[in-house]
MMTF fields as JSON, N, C-alpha, C and O atoms, coordinates in Angstrom:
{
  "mmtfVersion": "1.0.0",
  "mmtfProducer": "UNKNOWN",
  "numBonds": 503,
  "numAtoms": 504,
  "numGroups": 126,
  "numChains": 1,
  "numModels": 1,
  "chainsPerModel": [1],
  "groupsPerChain": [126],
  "chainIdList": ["A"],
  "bondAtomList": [4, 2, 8, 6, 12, 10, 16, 14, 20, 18, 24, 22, 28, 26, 32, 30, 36, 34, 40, 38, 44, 42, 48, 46, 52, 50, 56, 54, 60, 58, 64, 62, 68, 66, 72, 70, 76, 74, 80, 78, 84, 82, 88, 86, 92, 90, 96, 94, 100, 98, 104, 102, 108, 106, 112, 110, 116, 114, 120, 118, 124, 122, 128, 126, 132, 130, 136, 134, 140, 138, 144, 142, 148, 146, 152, 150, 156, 154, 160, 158, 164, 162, 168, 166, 172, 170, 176, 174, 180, 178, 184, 182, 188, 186, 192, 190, 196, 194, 200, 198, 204, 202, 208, 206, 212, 210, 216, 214, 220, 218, 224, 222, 228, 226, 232, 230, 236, 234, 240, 238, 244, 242, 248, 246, 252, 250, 256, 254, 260, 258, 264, 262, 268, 266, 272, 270, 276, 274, 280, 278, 284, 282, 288, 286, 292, 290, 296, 294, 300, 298, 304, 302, 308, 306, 312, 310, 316, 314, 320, 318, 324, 322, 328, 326, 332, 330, 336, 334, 340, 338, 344, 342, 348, 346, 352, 350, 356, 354, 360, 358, 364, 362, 368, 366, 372, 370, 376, 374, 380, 378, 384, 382, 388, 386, 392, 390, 396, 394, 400, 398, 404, 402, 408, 406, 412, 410, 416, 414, 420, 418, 424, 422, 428, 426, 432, 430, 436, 434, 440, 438, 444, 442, 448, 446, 452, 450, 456, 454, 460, 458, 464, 462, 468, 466, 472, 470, 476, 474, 480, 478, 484, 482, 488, 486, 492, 490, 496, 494, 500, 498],
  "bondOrderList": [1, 1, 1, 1, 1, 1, 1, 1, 1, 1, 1, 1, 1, 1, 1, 1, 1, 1, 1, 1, 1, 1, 1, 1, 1, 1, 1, 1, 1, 1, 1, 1, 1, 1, 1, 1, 1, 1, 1, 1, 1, 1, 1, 1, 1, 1, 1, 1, 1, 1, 1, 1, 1, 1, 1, 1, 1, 1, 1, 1, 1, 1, 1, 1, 1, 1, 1, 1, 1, 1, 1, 1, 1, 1, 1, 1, 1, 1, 1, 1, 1, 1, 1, 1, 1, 1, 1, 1, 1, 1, 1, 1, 1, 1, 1, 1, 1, 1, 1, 1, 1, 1, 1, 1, 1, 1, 1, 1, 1, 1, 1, 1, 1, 1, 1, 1, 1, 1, 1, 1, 1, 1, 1, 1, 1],
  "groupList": [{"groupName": "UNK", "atomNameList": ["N", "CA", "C", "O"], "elementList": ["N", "C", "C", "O"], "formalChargeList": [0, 0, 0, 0], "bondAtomList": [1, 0, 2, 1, 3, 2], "bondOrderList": [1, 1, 2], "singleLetterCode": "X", "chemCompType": "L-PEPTIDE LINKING"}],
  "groupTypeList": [0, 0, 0, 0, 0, 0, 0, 0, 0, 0, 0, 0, 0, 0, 0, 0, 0, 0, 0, 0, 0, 0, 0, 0, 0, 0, 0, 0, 0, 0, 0, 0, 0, 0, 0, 0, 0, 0, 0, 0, 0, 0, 0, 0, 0, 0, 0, 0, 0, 0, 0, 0, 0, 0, 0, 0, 0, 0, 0, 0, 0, 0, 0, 0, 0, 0, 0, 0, 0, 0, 0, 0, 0, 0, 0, 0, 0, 0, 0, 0, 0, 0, 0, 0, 0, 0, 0, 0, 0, 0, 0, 0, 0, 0, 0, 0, 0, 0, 0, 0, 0, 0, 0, 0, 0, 0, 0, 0, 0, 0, 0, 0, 0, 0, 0, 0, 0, 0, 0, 0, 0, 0, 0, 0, 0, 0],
  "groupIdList": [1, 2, 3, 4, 5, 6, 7, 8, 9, 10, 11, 12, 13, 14, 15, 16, 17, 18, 19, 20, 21, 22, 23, 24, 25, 26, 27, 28, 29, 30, 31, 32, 33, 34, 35, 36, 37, 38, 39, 40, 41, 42, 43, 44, 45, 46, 47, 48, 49, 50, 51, 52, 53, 54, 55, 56, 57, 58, 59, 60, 61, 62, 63, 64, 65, 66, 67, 68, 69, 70, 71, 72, 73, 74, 75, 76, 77, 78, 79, 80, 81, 82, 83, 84, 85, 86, 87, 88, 89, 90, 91, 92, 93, 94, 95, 96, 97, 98, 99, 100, 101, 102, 103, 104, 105, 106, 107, 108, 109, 110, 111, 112, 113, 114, 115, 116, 117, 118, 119, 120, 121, 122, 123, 124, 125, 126],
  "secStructList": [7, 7, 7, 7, 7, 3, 3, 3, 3, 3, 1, 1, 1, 1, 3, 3, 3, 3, 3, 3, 3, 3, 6, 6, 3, 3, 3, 7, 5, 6, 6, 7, 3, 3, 3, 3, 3, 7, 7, 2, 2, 2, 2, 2, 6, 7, 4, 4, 4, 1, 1, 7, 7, 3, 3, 3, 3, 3, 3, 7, 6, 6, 1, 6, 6, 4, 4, 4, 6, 7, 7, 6, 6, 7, 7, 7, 7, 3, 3, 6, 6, 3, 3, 7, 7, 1, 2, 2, 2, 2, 2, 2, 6, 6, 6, 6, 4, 4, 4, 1, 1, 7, 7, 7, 3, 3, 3, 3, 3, 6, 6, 3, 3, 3, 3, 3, 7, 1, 1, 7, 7, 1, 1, 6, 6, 7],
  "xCoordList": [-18.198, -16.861, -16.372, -16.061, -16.232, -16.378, -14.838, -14.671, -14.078, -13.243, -12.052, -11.729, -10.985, -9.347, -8.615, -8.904, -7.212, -6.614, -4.813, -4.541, -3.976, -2.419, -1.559, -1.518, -0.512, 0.156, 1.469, 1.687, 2.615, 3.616, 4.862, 4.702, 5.739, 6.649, 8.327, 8.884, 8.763, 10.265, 11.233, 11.057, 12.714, 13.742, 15.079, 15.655, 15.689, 16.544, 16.234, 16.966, 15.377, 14.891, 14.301, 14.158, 14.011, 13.748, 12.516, 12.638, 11.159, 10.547, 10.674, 11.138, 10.293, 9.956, 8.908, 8.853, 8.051, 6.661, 5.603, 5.438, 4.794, 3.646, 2.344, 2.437, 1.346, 0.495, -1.205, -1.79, -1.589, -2.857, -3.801, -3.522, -5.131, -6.329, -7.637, -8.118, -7.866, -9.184, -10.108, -9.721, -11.704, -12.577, -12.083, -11.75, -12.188, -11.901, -10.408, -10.238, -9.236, -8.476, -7.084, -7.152, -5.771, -4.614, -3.437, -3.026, -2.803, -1.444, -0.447, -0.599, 0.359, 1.111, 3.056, 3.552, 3.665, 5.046, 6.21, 5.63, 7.319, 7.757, 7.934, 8.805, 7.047, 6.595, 6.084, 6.562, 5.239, 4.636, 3.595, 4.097, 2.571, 1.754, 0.099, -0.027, -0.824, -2.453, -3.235, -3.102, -3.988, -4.696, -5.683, -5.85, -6.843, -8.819, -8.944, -8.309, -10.115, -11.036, -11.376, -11.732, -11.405, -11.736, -13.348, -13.893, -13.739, -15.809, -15.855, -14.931, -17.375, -17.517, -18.268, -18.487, -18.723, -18.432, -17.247, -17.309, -16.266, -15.096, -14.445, -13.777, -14.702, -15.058, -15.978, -15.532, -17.299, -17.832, -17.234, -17.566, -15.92, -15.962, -14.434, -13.982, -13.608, -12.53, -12.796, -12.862, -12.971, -12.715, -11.438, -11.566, -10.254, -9.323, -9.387, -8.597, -10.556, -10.608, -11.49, -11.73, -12.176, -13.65, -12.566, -13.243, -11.543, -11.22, -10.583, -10.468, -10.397, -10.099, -9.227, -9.148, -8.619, -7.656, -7.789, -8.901, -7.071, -6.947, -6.484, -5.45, -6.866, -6.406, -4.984, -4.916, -4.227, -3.508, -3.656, -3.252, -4.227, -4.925, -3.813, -4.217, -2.63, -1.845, -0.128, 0.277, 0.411, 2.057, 2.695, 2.308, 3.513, 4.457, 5.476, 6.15, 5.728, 6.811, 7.769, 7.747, 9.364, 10.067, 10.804, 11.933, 9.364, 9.446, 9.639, 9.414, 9.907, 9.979, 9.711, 10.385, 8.044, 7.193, 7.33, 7.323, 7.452, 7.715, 8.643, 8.345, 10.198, 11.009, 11.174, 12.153, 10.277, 10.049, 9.227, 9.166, 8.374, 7.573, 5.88, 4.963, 5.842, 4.035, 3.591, 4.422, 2.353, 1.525, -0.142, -0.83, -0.457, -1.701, -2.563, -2.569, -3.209, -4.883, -3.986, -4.703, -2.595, -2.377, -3.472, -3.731, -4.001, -4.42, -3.839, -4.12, -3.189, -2.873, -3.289, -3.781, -3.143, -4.029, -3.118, -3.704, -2.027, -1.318, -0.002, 0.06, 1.077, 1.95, 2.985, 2.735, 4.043, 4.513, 3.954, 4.215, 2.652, 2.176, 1.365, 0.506, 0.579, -0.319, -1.536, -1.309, -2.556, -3.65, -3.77, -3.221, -4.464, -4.926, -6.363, -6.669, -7.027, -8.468, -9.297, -10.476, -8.665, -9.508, -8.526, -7.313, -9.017, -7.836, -7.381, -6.278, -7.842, -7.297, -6.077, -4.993, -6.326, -5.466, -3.974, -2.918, -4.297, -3.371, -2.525, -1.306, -3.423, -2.842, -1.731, -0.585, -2.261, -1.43, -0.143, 0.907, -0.389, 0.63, 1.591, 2.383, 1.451, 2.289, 2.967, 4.108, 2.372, 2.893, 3.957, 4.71, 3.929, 4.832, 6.404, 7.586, 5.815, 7.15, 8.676, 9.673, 8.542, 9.92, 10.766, 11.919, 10.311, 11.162, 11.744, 12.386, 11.648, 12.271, 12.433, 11.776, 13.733, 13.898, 13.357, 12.214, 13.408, 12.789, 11.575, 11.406, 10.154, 9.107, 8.724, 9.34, 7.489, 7.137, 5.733, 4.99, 5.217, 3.622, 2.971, 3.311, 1.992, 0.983, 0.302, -0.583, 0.216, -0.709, -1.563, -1.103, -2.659, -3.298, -3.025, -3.068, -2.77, -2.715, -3.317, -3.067, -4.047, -4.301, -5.287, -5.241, -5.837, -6.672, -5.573, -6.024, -4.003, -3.126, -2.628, -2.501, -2.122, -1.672, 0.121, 0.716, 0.644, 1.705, 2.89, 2.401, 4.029, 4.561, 5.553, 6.308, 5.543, 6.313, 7.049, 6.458, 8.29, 9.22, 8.565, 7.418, 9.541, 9.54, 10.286, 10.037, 11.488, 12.656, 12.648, 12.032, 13.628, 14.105, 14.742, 15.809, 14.681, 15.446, 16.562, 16.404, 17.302, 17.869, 17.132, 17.484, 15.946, 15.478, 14.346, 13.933, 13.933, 12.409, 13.684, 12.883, 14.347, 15.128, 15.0, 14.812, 15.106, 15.844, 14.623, 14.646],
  "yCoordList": [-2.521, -2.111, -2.937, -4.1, -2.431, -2.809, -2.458, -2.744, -1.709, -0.762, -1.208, -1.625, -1.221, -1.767, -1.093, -0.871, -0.396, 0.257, -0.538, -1.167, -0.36, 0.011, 0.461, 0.699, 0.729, 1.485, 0.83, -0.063, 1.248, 0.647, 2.271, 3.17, 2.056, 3.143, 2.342, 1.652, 2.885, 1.973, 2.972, 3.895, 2.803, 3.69, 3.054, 2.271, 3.704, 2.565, 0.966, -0.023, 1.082, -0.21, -1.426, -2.618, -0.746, -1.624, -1.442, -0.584, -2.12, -1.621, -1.519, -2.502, -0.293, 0.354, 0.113, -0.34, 0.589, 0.315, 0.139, 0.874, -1.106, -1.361, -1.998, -2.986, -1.198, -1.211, -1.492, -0.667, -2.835, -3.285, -2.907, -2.884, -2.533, -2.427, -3.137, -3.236, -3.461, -4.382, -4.472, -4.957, -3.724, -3.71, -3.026, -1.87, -4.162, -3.104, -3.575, -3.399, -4.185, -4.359, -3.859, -3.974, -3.305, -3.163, -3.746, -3.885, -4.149, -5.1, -3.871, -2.899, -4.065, -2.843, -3.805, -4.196, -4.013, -4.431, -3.395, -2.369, -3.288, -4.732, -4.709, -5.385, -3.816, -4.044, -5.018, -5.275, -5.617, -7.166, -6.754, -6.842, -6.417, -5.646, -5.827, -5.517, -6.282, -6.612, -5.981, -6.522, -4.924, -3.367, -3.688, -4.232, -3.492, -3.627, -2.695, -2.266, -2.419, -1.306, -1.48, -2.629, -0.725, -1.418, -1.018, 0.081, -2.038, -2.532, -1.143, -0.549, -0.723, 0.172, -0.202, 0.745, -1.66, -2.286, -1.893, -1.035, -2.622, -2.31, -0.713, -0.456, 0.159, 1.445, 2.113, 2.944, 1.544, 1.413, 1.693, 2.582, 0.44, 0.304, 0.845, 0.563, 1.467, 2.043, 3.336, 3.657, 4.177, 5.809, 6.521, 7.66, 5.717, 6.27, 5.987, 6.476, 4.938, 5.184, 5.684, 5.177, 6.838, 7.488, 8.397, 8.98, 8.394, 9.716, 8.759, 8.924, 7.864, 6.409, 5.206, 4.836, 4.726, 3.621, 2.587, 2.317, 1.921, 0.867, -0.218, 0.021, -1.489, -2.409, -3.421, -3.183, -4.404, -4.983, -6.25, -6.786, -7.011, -8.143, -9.421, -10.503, -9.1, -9.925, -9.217, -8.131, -9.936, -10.025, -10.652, -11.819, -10.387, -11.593, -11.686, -10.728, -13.01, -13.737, -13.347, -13.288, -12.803, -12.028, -11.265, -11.198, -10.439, -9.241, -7.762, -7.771, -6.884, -5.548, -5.334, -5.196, -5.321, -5.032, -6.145, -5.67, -7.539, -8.311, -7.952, -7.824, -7.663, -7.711, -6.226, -5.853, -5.487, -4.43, -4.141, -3.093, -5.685, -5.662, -5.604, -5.571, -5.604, -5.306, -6.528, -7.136, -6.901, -8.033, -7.809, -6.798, -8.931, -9.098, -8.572, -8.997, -7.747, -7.238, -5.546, -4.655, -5.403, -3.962, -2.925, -3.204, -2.053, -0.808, 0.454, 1.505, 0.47, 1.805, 3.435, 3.908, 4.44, 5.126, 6.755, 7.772, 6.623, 7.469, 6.773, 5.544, 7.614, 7.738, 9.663, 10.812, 8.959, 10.555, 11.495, 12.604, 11.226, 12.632, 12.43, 13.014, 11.763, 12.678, 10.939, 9.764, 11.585, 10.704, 9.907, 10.21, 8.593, 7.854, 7.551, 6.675, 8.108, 8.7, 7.541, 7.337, 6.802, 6.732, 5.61, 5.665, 4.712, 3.641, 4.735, 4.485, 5.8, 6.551, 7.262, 7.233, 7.961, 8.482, 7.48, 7.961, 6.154, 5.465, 5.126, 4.996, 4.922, 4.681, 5.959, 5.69, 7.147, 8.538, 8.708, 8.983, 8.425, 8.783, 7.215, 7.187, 6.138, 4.866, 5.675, 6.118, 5.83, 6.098, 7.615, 7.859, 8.343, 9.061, 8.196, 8.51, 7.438, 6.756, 7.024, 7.521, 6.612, 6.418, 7.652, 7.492, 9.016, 10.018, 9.895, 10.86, 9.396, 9.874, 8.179, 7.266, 8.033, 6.411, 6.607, 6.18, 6.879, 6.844, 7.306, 8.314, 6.343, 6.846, 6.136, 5.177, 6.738, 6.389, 5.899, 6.684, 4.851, 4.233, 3.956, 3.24, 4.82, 4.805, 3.862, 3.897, 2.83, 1.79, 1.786, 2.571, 1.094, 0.574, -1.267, -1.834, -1.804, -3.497, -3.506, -2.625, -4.406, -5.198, -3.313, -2.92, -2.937, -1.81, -0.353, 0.789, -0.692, 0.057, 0.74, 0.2, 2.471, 2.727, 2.846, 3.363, 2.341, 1.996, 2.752, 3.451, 2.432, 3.124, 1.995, 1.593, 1.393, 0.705, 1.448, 2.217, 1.052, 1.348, 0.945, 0.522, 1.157, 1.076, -0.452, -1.424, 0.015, -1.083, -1.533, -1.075, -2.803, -3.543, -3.52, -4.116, -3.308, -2.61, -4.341, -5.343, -4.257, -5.355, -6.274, -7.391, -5.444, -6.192, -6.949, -8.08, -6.144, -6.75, -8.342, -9.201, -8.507, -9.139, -10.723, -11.78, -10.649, -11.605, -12.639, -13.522],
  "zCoordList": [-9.574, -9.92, -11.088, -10.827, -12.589, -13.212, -14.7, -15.886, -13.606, -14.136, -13.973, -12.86, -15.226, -14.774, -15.341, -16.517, -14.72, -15.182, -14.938, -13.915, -15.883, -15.692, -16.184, -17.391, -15.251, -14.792, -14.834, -14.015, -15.917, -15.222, -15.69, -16.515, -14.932, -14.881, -14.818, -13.965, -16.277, -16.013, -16.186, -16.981, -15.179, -15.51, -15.76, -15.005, -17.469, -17.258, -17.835, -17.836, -18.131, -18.776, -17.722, -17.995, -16.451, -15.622, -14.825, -13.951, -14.904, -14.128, -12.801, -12.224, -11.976, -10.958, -10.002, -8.858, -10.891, -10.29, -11.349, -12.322, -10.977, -12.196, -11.048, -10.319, -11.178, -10.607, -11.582, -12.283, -11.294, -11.894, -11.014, -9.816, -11.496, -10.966, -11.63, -12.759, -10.653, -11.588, -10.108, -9.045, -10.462, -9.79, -8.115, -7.855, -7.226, -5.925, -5.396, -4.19, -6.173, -5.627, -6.328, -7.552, -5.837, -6.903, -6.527, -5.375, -7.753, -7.059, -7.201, -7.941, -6.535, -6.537, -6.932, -5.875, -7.796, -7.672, -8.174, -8.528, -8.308, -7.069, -5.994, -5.445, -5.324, -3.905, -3.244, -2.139, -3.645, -3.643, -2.609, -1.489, -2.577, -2.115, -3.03, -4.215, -2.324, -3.633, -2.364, -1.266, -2.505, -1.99, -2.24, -3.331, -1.303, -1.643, -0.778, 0.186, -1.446, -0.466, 0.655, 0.914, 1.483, 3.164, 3.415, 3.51, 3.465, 3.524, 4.256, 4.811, 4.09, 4.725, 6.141, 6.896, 6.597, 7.703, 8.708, 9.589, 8.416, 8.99, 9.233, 10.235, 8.319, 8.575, 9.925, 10.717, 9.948, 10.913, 12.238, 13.021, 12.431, 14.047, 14.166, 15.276, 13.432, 13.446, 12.975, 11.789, 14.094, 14.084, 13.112, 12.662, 12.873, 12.186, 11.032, 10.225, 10.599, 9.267, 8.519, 7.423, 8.996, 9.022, 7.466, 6.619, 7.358, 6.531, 4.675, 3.461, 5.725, 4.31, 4.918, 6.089, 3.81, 3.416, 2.958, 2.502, 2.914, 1.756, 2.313, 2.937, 2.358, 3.791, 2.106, 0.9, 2.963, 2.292, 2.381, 3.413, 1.408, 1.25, 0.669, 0.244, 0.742, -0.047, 0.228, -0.188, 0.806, 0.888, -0.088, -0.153, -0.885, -1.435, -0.763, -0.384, -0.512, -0.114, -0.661, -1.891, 0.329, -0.457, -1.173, -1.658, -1.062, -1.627, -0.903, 0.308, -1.306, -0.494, 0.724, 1.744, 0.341, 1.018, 2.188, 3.323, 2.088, 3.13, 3.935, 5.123, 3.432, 4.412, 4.846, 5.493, 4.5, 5.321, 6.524, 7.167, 6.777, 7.57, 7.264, 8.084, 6.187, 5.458, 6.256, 6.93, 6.208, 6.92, 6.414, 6.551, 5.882, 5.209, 6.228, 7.384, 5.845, 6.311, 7.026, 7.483, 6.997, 7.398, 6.744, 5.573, 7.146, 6.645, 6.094, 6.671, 5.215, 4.69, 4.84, 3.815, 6.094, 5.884, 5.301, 4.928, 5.357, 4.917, 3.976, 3.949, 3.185, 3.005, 2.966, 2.605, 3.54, 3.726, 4.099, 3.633, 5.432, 5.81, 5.251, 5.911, 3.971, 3.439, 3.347, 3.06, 3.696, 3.647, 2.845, 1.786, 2.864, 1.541, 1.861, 2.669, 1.374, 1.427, 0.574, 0.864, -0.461, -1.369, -2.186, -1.986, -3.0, -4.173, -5.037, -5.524, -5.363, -6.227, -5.7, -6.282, -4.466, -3.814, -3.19, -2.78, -3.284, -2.802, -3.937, -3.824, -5.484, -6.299, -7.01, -7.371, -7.092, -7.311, -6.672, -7.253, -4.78, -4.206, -3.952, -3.01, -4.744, -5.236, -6.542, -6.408, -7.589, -8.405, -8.281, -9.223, -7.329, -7.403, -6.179, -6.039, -5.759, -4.79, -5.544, -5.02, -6.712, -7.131, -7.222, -7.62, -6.871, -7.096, -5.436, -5.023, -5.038, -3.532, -3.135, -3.635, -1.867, -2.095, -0.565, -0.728, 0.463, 1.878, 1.65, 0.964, 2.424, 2.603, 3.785, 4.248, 4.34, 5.448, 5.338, 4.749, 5.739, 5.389, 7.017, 7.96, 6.798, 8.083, 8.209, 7.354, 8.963, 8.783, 10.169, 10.998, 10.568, 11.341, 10.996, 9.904, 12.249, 12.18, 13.504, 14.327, 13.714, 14.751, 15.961, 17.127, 14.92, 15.894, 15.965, 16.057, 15.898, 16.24, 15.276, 14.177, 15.537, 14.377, 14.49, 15.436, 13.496, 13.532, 11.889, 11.001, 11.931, 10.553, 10.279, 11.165, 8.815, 8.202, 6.759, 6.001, 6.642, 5.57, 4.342, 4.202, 3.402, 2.108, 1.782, 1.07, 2.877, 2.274, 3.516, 4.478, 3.442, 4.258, 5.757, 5.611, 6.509, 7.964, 8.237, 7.54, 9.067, 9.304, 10.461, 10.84, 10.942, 12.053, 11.257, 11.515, 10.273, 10.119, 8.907, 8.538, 8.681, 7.973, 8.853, 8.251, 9.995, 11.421, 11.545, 12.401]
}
């Protein structure tokens, strides 16, 4: 993996979302969020991820994504309903986030599948 791409999207003069890729991992801000491919080991012994995802290798302290509840090594396997199959597919359906401000993120943590926000809740805050 030898390939790097970015991505940044500003509205208003402010960035939004700017997303680096380099080899098998992407930072995603200002979400505060750094994405790798999930081994195809670990694939292996989790049935729900036979179709994809993208595990989350990095929280920033924080940031969005923190006080929304994100947690290093979550699995990404959807957003809004719709699968994340693939880094490409996770990266496409990131880059469309900003037209809509509620989203919903499918994760697997700890074997379980579970759903975390976008933004901040007052509990995950406490």
């Amino acid at each position: 993996w030898s390939s790097s791409s970015q991505v940044r999207i500003t509205r208003n003069g402010q960035v939004i979302l700017e997303s680096h890729s380099s080899g098998g991992s992407m930072t995603i801000e200002p979400l505060g969020l750094l994405l790798e491919e999930v081994h195809p080991a670990l694939r292996a012994h989790f049935p729900q991820l036979a179709e994809g995802g993208v595990i989350v290798s990095w929280v920033r302290e924080q940031s969005p994504a923190h006080f929304a509840g994100w947690k290093m090594y979550d699995i990404l396997t959807a957003i809004d309903e719709t699968p994340i199959g693939s880094f490409a597919d996770a990266q496409q359906r990131l880059l469309q986030l900003p037209n809509k401000s509620d989203h919903t993120f499918h994760i697997i943590r700890a074997g379980q599948p579970q759903i975390v926000g976008a933004r901040p809740t007052q509990e995950s805050k406490r």
